[in-house]
C-alpha positions in Angstrom: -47.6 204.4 -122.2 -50.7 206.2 -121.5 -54.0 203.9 -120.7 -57.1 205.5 -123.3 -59.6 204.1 -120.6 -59.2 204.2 -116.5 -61.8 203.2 -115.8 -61.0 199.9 -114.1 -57.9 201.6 -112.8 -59.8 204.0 -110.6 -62.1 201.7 -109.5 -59.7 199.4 -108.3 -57.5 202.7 -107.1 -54.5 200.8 -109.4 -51.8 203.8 -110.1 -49.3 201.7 -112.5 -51.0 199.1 -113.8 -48.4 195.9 -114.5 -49.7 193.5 -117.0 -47.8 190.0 -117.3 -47.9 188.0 -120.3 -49.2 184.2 -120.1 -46.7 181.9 -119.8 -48.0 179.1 -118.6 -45.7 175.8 -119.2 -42.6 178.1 -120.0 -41.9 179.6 -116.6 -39.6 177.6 -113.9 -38.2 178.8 -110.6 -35.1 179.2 -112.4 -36.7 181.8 -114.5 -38.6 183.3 -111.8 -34.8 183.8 -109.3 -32.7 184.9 -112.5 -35.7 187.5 -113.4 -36.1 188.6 -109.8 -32.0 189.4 -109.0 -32.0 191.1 -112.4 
C-alpha cells in the first residue's frame, strides 16, 4: 500500500508508517504475549 499524501511522514522522517486499530476494552496481556511470539 502506497500513502497518496506524505506529508506527515516526512515531517516526522516516519519510513513505514504502522497504524493500529483501536481496541480499547478488547486487548489483554494474553492477547498482547500470543500476538507478540507469533
Amino acid at each position: 500500500m502506497k500513502w497518496q499524501d506524505r506529508r506527515l511522514l516526512d515531517l516526522f522522517g516516519i519510513e513505514h508508517p504502522i497504524l493500529q486499530a483501536p481496541m480499547a476494552g478488547v486487548t489483554s496481556p494474553q492477547l498482547c504475549i500470543s500476538t507478540s511470539e507469533a
